[in-house]
N, C-alpha and C positions, 0 to 999 in steps of 0.2 A: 296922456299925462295931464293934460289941461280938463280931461272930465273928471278926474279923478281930483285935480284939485279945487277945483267946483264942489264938490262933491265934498269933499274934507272942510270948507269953509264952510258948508251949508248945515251941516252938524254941529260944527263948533259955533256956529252963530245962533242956531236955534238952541242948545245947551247953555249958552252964556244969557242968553236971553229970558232964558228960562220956559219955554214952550216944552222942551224937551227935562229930562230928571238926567242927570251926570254919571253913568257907569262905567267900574272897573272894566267892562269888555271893551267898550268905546273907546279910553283912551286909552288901554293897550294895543289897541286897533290900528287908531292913529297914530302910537308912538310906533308899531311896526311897519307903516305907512311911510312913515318921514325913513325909517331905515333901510325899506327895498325900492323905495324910488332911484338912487343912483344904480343897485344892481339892475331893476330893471329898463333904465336906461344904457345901461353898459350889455343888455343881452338883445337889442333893437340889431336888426340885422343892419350891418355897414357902419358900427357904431364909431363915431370919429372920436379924437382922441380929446379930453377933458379942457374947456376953455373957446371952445369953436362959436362962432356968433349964434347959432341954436341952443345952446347953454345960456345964452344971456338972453334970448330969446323966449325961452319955453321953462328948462330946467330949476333955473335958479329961482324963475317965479313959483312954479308951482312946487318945489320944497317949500319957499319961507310961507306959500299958503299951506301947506300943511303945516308943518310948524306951531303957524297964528290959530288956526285950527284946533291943535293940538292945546297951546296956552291958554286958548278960550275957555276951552273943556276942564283943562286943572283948575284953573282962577276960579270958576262958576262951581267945581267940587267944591274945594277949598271954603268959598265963600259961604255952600251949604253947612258946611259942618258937619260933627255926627249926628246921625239919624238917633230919633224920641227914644228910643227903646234900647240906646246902646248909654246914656247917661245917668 
């Protein structure tokens, strides 16, 4: 989980930053990122039950980094605008 949210910030920060160009696949990517991270923490074998100090450990960070992730990515769309040939 923790490469995974490495990994989701490292996108959203080179997109926001603009190294990267901002796409519809990426942040649908990401926003289904931020949705299968608790299933797949709930399919981890011996998964304890919601609230345990590994959730505030690991879980909780690496959501709100995808998340920031994900925010980065829309703000940095957004901020692009429409594309020359759509105005």
């Amino acid at each position: 989980m923790v490469a995974l949210a490495f990994c989701a910030l490292l996108i959203g920060a080179l997109t926001f930053a603009g190294v990267r160009r901002a796409e519809m696949s990426q942040i649908g990517s990401l926003a289904a990122m931020a949705f299968a991270l608790p299933v797949l923490r709930d399919a981890l074998p011996g998964a304890p039950p919601l609230g345990v100090e590994a959730d505030m450990w690991v879980f909780l960070w690496t959501e709100l980094a995808v998340v920031l992730a994900l925010a980065l990515a829309v703000f940095q769309w957004a901020r692009a605008g429409p594309s020359p040939g759509e105005r």
